[in-house]
N, C-alpha and C positions, 0 to 999 in steps of 0.2 A: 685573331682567334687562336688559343693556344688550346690544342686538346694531350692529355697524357696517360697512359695505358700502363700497368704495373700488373705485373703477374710473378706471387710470390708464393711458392708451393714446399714445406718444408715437410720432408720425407726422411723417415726414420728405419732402420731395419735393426733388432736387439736378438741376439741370442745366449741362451745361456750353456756355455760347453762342458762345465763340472761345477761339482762344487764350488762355487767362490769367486769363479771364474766368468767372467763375464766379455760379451762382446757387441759393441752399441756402433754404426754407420750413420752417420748425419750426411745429408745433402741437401743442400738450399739453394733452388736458381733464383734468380733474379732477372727477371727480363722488362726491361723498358724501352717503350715506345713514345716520342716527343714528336708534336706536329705544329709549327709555326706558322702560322698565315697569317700576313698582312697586305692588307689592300689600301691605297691612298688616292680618293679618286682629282679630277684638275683641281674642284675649288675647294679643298680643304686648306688648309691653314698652310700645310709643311709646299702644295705646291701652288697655289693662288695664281691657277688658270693654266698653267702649263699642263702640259703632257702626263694624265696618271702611271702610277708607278706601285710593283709590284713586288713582294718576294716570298720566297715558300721554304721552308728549313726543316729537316726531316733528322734524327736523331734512333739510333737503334742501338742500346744498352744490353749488353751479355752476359750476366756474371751469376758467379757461382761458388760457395764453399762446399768441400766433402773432409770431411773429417772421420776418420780411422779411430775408436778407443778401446782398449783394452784394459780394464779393471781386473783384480782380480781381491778377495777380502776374506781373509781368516782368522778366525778367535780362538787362541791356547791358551785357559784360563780364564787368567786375567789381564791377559795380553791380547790386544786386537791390531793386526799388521793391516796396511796397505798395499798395493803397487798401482799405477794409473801410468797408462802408456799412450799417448797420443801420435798421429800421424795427420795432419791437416795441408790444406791449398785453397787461397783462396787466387781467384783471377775475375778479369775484368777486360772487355773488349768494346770497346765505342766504338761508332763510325759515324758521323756526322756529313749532312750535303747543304749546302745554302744556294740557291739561286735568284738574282733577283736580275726587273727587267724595266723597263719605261716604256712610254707611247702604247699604252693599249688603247684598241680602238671600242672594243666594249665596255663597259666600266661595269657591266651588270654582271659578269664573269667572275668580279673580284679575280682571287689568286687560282680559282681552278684552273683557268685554260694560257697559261703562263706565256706557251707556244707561240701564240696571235698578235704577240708584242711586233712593234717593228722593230726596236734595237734591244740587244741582248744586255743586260751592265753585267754586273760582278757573279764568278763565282767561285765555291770554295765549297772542300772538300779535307775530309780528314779523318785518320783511325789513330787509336792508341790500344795497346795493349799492356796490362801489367800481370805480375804473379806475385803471389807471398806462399811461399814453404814453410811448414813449419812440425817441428818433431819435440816432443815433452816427456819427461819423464819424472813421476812422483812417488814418492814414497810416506805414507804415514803409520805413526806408531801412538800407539796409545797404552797406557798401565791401570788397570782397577780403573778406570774414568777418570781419574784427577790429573796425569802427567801425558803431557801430547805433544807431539812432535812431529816436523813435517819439514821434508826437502824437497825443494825441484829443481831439475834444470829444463832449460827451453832454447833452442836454436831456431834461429830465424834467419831466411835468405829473403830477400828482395830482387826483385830482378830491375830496380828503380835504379839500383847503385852500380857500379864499374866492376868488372872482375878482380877477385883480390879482394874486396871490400862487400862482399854481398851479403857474407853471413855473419852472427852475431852471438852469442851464448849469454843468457841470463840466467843465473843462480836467484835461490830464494831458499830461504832457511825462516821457521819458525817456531815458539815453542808457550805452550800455557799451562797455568797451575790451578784446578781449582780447589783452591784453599778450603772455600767451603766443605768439602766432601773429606777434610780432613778431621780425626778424630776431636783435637783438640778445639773443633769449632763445634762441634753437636751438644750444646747448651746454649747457642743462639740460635733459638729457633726462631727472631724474629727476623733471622741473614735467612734469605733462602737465593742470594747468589754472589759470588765472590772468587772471581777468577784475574790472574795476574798474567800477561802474557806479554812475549817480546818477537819482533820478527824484521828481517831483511829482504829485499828485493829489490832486483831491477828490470828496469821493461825497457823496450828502446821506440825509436822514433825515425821513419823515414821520409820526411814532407817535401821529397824530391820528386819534380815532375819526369814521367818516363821520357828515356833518350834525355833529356838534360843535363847528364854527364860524357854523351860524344859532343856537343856543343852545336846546336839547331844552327839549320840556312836561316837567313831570310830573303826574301825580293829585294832585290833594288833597280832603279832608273838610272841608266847615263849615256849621256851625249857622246851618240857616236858619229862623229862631223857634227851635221847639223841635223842628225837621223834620232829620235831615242831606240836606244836597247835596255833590257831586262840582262838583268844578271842577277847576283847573289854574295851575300856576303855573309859570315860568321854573325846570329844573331846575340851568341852568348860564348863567352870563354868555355871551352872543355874541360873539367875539371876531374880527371880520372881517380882522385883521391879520395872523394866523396865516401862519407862512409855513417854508421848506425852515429845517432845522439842517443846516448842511454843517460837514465837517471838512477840514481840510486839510494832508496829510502829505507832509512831506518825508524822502527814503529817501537812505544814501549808504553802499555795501558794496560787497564784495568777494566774488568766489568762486574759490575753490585745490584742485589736487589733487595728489597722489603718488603715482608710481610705478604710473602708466596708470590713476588714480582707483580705486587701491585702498584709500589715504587721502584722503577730500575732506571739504569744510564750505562753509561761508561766514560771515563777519562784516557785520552792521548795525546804522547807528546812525540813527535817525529819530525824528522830531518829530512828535506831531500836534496839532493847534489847532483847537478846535471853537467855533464862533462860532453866533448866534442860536438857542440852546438850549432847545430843548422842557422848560418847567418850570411849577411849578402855584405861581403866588405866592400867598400866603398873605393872605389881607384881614381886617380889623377884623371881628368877628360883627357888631356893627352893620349893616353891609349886608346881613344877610341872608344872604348865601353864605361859605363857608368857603375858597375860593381860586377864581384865576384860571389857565387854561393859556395860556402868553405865550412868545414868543421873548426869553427875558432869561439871562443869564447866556455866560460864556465860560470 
């Protein structure tokens, strides 16, 4: 029996301080709640007469973004500025418990009364916690409507990644023409859109499990005499180098309409290049381990 509980409340606060000027607060929690119950009583299939067997796994989900913006928008003439200022976090806290048990003597109980088991089996437990920072700044500019232009830059920290390696800066440039709106096109009156544009960016990419750059325990068994002991060994290399995968695309299109955009489209042609790539290189067994996660490939 899997039951799951989602509670998503997104709350806004907008103020406007002067002319032009503008001030907007986003917050979105996120709360999840996961309930796993399985019950398997003797004569089912998995235990065919033996001892029923039981487990319960509980799951509590924490998260939440708030984000900071700061717009501000003025028109001289025929000039219309921008500025957009961002401050964002988002974070995220799990904490997971599994217990599971054999030999219950009621079988009617299923997974409620887990307690009443005579031998205890496995359990496991666990939290993770991540964050993402992030700070933006935009600027657009516009002429008489036709000539537009737009810059941003964006910094991003992770707290997925190793010190030294957590923040990242992505630029973005772009710019469009609409043609249309140019004199020498007003005896087409059957164009009603025609705009030429070009633009750069890059975004990046962290698909690194948190703590997976100090390099995780795991359990191990070994024969201490003829006694077993628990120990621990390195589950994964430490890789403190670990850093952003960013991509970076170039855009160059067009967009057209006919006859008051009752036929429209657009055409693009763009490139993207992705540089210091999240991949698991593969090492000799000799070492020990079966691969490394490295910034290699393009």
């Amino acid at each position: 029996e899997r039951r799951f509980t989602r509670i998503f409340v997104p709350l806004y606060l907008e103020a406007n301080i002067i002319d032009g000027l503008k001030y907007r607060a986003n917050f979105g929690p996120d709360i999840r709640f996961r309930r796993r119950g399985l019950f398997r009583a003797s004569l089912t299939n998995a235990n065919r007469g033996g001892p029923a067997d039981a487990a319960i796994e509980n799951e509590y989900d924490l998260g939440y973004t708030l984000e900071n913006i700061l717009t501000y928008n003025k028109t001289f003439g025929e000039h219309n500025l921008g500025f957009t200022a961002l401050q964002s976090i988002q974070a995220l806290r799990s904490e997971e418990h599994e217990t599971n048990v054999v030999n219950l003597p009621y079988e009617s109980q299923l997974f409620y009364n887990i307690g009443t088991a005579e031998v205890k089996g496995d359990l496991r437990s666990n939290l993770e916690e991540w964050q993402l920072a992030s700070y933006m700044g935009r600027m657009n500019y516009e002429y008489a409507g036709k000539y537009l232009f737009q810059a941003t830059l964006r910094a991003d920290g992770s707290s997925r990644l190793a010190p030294g390696n957590k923040w990242a800066y992505f630029p973005g440039l772009s710019a469009g023409w609409r043609i249309v709106d140019e004199d020498f096109m007003s005896g087409l009156n059957f164009l009603s859109e025609l705009k030429l544009r070009a633009s750069y960016g890059a975004v990046g990419n962290t698909a690194v499990d948190p703590y997976q750059t100090f390099g995780r325990l795991q359990r191990t068994t070994y024969a201490w005499d003829e006694s077993p002991a628990f120990g621990f060994r390195l589950d994964e290399i430490p890789n403190p180098d670990l850093g952003w995968e960013i991509s970076s695309t170039v855009d160059i299109g067009f967009d057209y309409g006919f006859f008051n955009n009752r036929l429209s489209g657009s055409f693009d042609w763009f490139e993207t290049n992705t540089t210091d790539m999240l991949l698991a290189r593969n090492l000799p067994f000799t070492s020990g381990y079966n691969n490394i996660l490295q910034n290699v490939g393009a």
